[in-house]
C-alpha positions in Angstrom: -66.1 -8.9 97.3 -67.7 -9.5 100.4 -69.0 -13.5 101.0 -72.4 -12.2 101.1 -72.0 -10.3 97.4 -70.4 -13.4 96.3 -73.2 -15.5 97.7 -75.7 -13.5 96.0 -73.6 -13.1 92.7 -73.5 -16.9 92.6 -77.3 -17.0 92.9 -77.6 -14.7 90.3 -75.5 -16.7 87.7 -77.6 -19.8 87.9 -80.4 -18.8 87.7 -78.8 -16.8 84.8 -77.1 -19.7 83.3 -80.3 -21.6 83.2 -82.2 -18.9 81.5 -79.3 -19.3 78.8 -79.6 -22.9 78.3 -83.4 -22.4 78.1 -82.7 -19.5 75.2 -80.7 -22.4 73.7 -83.4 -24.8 73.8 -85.7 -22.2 72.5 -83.5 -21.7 69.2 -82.8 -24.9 68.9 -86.8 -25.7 68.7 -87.6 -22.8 66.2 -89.9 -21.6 69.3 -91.7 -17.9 68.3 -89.8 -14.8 68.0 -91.3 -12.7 70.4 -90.6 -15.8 73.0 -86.7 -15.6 72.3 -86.8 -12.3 72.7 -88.7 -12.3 75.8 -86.0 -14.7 77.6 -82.8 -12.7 76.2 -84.1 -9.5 77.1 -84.6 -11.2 80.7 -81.3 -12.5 80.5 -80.0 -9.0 79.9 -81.5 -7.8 82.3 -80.1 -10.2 85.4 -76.9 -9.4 83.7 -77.1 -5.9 84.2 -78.5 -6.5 87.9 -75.5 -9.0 88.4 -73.4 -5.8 87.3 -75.5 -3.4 89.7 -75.2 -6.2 92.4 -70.7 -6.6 91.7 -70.0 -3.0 91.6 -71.9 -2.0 94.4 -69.3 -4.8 96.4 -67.1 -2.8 94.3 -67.6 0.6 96.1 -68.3 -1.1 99.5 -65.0 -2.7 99.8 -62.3 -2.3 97.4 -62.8 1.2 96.2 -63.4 1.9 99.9 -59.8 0.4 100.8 -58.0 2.3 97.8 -59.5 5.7 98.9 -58.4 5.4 102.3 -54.6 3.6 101.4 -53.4 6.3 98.9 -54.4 4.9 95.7 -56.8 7.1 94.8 -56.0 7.6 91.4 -56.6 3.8 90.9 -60.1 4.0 92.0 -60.9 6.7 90.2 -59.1 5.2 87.2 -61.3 1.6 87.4 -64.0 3.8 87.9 -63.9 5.7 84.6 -62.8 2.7 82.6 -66.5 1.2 83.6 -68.0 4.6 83.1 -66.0 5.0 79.4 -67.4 1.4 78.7 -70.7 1.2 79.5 -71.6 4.7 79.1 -73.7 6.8 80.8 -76.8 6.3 78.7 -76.0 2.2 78.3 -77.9 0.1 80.9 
């Protein structure tokens, strides 16, 4: 991961972390549905953009180096165990 990914990545986890402890607090205070649903649907989706965010440092650096130093088949093999595991459709 490039420092720059990183930077950003870390960015992207507190702000996610503190939409988590506000889900907590909004449990913990019986606050309306539709409001906790709201934040953990917004949660979701920073997690999927911290995913977008991590894999594309992914492709950009490490999947980069393993293409060009003869380990292809790793790569590819990382590459299909994300695909197999969060599925085409997923996301």
């Amino acid at each position: 991961m490039t420092p720059e990914t990183r930077r950003l990545a870390l960015r992207r986890m507190k702000i996610i972390s503190g939409q988590v402890q506000a889900l907590e607090k909004q449990l913990e205070d019986d606050r309306y549905c539709m409001d906790i649903l709201d934040l953990s649907l917004s949660i979701q989706k920073a997690l999927r953009s911290l995913d977008g965010l991590v894999i594309e440092g992914h492709l950009r650096t490490h999947v980069v180096e393993q293409m060009t130093g003869g380990e292809q088949d790793r790569a590819v093999s990382e590459l299909l165990r994300l695909y197999r595991v969060q599925g085409p459709g997923d996301g």
